[in-house]
Backbone as CSV, one residue per row, in Angstrom:
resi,resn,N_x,N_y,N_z,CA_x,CA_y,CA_z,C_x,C_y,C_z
1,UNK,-4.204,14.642,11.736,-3.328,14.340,10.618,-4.097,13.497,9.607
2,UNK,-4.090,13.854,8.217,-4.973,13.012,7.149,-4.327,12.065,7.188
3,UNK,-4.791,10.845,6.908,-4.542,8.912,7.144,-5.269,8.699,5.716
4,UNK,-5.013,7.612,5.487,-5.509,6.592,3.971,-5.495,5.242,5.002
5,UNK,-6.765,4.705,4.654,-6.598,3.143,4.925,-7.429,2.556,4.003
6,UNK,-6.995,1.686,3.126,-7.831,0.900,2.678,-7.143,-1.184,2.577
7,UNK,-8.147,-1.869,2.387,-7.814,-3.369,2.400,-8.114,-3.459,0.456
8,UNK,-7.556,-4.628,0.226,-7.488,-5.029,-1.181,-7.256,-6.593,-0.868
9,UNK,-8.664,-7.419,-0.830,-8.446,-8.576,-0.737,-8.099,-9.183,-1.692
10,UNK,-7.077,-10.185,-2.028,-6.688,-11.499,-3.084,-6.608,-12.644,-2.839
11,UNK,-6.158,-13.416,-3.816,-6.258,-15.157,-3.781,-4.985,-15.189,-3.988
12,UNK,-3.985,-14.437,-3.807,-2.413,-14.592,-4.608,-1.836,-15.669,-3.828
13,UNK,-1.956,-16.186,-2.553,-1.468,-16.672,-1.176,-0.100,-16.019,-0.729
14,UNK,0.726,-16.457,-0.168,1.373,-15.273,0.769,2.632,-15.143,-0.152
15,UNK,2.932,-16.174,-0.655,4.532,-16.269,-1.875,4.337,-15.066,-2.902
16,UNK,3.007,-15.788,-3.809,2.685,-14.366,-4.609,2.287,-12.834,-4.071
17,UNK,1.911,-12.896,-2.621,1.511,-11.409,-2.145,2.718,-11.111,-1.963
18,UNK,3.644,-11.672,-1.392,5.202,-11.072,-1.325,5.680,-10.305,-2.244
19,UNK,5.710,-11.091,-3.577,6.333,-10.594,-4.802,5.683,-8.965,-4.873
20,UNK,4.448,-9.564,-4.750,3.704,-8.381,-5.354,3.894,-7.278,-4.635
21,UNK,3.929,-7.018,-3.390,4.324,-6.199,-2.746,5.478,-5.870,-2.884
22,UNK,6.945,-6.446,-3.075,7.747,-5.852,-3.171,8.016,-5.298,-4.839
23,UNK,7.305,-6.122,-5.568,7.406,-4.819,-6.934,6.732,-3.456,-6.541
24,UNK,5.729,-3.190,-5.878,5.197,-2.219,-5.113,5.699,-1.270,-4.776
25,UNK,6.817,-2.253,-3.821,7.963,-1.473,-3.298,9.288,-0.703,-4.190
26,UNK,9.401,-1.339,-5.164,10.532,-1.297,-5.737,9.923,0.021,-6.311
27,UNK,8.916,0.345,-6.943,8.253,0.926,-7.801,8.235,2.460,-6.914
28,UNK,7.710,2.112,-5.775,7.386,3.162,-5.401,8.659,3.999,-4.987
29,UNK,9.507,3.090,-4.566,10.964,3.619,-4.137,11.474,4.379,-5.867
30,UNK,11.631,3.865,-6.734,11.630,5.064,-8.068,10.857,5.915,-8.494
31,UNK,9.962,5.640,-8.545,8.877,6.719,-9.083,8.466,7.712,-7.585
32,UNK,8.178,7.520,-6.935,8.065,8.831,-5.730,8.945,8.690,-4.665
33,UNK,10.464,8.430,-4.644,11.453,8.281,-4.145,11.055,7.864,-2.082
34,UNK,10.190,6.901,-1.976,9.699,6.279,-1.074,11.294,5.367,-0.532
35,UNK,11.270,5.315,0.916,12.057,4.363,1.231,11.665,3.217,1.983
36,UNK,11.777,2.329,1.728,10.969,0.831,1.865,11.457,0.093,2.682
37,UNK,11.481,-0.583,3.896,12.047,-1.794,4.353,11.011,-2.722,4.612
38,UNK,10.952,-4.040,4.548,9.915,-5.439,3.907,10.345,-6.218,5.573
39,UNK,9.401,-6.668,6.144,9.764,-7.006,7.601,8.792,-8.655,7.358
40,UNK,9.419,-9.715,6.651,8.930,-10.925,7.119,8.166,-11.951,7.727
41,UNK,7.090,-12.190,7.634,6.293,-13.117,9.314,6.319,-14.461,8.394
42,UNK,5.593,-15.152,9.693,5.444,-16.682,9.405,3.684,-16.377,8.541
43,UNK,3.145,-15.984,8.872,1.807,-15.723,8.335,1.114,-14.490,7.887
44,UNK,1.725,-12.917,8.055,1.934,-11.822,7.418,3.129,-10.982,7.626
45,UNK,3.157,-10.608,6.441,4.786,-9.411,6.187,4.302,-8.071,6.471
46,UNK,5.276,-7.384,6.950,5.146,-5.575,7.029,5.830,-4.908,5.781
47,UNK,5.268,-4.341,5.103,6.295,-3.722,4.253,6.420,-1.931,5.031
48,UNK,7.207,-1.466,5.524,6.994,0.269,5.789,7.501,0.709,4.606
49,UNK,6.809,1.842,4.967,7.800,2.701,3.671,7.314,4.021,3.968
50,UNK,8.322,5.445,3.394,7.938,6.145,4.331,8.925,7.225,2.967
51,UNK,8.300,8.411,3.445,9.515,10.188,2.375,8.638,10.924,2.901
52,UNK,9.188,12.313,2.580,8.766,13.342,3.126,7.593,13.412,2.959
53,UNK,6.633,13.804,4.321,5.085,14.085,3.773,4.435,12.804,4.044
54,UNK,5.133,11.757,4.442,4.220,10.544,4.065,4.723,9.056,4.631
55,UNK,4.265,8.778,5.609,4.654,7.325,6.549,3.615,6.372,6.637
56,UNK,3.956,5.391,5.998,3.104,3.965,6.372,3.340,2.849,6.284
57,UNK,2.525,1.875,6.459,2.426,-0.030,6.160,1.708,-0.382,5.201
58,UNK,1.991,-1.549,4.993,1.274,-2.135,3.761,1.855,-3.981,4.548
59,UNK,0.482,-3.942,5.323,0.303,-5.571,5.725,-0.311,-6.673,4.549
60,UNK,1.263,-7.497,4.386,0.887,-8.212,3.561,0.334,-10.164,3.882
61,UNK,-0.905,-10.515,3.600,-1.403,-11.574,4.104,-1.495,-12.631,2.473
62,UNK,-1.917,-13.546,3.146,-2.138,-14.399,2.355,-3.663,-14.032,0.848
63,UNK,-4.451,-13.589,2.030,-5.332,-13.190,1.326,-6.083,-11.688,1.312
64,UNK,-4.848,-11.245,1.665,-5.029,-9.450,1.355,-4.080,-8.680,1.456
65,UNK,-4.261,-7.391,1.166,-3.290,-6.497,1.381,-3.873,-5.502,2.383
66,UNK,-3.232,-5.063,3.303,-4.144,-3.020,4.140,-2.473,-2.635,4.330
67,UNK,-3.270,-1.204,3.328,-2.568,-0.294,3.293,-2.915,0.766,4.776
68,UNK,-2.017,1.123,5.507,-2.414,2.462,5.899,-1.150,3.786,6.160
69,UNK,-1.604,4.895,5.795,-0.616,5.758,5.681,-1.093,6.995,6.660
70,UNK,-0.218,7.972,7.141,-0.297,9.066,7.426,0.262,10.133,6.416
71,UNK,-0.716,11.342,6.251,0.296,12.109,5.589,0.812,13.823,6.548
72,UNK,1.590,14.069,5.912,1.829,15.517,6.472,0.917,16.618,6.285
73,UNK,0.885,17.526,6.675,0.307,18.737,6.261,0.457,19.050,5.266
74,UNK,1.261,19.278,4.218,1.380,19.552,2.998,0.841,18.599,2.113
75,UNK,0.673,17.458,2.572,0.094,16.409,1.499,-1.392,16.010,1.847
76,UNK,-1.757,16.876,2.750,-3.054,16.472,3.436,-3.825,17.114,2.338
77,UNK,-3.654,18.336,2.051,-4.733,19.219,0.429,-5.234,17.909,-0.555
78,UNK,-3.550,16.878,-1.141,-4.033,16.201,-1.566,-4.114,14.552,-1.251
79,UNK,-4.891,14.382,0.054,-5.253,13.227,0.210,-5.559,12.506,-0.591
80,UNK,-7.026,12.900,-1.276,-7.609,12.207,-2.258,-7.421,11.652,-3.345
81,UNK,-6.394,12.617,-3.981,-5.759,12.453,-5.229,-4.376,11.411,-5.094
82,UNK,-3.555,11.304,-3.566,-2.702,9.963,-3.163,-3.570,8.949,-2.679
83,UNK,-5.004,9.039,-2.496,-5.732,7.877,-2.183,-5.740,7.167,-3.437
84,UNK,-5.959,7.842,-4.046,-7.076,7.345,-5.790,-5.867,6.679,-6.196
85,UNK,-4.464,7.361,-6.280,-3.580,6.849,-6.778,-3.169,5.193,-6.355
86,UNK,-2.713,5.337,-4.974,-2.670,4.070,-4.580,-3.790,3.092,-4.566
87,UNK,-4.563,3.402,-4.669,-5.957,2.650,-4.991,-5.694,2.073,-5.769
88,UNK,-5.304,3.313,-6.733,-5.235,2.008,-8.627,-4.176,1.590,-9.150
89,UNK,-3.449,2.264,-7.964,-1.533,0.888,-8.209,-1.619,-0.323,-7.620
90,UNK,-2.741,-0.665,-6.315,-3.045,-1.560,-6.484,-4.091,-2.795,-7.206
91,UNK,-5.331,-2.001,-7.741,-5.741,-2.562,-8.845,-5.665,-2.915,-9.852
92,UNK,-4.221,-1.731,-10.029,-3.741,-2.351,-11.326,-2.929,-3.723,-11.188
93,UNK,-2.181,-3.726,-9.883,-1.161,-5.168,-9.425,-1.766,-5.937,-9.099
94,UNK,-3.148,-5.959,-8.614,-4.104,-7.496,-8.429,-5.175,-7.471,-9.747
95,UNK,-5.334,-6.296,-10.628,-6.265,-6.876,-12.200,-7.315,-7.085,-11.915
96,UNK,-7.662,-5.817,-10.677,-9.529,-5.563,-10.057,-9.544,-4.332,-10.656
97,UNK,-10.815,-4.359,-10.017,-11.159,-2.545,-10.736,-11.864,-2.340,-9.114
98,UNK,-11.230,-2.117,-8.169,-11.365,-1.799,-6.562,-12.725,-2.730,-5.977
99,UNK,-12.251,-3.491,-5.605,-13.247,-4.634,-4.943,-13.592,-3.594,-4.120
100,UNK,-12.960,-3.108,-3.134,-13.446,-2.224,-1.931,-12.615,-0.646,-2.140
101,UNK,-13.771,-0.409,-1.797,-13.556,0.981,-2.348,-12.255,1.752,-1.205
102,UNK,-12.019,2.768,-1.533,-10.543,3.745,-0.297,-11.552,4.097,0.958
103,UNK,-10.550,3.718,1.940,-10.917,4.107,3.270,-12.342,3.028,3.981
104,UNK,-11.974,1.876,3.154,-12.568,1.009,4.241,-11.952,-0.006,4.474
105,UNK,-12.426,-0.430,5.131,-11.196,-1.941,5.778,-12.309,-3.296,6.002
């Protein structure tokens, strides 16, 4: 099954990675009708989120984010093109131009 993993380290600390993640969330839940639930810690949050074709996390830390997803068969053709994407929804929400590149951790 095609997977995406990549990390996106920041300095936001865990208040601002929250936010940021759940505009993330909010975003993604309208624009590609994703359904989101945000799971809390004392020192990192889970955000899942998950629609047809497409299930994952987005561990949120103090000083990073890792994304990792599975996709379906139908969305596996375009891995690359939902890598790149989420890549640069999050570069665009931390104002990098990809510290670390997709698919490394």
């Amino acid at each position: 099954m095609p997977a995406i993993h990549f990390h996106r380290p920041h300095d936001l600390g865990l208040a601002r990675a929250r936010q940021a993640a759940r505009a993330w969330a909010d975003k993604a839940a309208q624009k590609f009708g994703m359904e989101c639930t945000y799971e809390a810690g004392d020192a990192q949050d889970t955000l899942h989120f998950r629609r047809a074709g497409m299930d994952g996390t987005l561990q949120v830390r103090a000083d990073g984010f890792e994304l990792a997803a599975e996709l379906g068969f139908l969305f596996g053709a375009f891995q690359e093109r939902i890598e790149a994407e989420l890549s640069a929804q999050f570069d665009a929400l931390l104002g990098t131009q990809g510290e670390a590149a997709p698919g490394q951790a």
